[in-house]
C-alpha positions in Angstrom: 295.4 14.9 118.3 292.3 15.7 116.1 290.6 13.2 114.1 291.1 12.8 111.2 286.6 13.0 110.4 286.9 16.4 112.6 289.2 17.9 110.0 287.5 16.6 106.8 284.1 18.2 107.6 286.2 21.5 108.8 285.0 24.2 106.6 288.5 25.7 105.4 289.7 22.2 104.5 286.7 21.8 102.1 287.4 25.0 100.7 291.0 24.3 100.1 290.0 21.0 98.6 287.5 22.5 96.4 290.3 25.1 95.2 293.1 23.2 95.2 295.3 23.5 91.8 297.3 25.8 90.1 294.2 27.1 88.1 291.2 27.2 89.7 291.2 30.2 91.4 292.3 32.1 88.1 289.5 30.7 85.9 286.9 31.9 88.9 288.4 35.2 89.1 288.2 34.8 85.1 284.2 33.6 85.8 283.9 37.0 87.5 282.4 38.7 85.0 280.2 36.4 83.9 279.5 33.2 81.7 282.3 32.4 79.9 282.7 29.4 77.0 286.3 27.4 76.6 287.9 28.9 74.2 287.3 32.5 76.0 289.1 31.4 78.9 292.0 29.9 76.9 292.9 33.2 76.0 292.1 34.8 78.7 294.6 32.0 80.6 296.9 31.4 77.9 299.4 29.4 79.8 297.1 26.6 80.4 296.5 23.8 78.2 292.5 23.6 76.8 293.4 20.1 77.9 294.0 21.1 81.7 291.7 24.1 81.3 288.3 21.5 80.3 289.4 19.3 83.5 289.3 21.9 85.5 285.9 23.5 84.6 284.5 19.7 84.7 286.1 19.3 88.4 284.5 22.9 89.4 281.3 21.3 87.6 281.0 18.4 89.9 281.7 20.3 93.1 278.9 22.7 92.6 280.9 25.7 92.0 280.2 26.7 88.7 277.1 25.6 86.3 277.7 24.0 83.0 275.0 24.8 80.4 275.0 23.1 76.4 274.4 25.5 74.4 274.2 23.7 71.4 271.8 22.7 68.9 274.1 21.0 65.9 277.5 22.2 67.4 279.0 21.4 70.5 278.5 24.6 72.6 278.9 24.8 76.5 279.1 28.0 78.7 280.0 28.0 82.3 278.8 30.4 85.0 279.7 30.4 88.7 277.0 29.6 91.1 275.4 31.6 93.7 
């Protein structure tokens, strides 16, 4: 049997780690076309809580997929992108 440090440095188990979740793969499809702020992709994903759809982009954040830029000078404003 494999160990268990083989599989956890395979690279389609990081993938699938990295996209795991019922929504992560829509709101990068969604990131497709560029940078895109919260409430954008709330409508754009209606069936997802702003709640689910924030911990998400945070998550995606983290990993390195996407980039998270404040926007804001008085208001909170933030705008995510995908990476290269």
């Amino acid at each position: 049997m494999h160990d268990k440090k083989v599989l956890d440095s395979c690279p389609a188990t990081i993938a699938m780690d990295l996209l795991q979740g019922k929504w992560r793969i829509q709101i990068l499809c969604v990131m497709q076309n560029g940078p895109i702020r919260l409430g954008q992709l709330g409508r754009l994903i209606p069936s997802a809580s702003k709640k689910v759809l924030a911990e998400n982009l945070r998550n995606l954040a983290s990993s390195g997929l996407i980039i998270r830029t404040d926007l804001s000078s008085h208001v909170l404003r933030v705008e995510y992108e995908l990476t290269e």
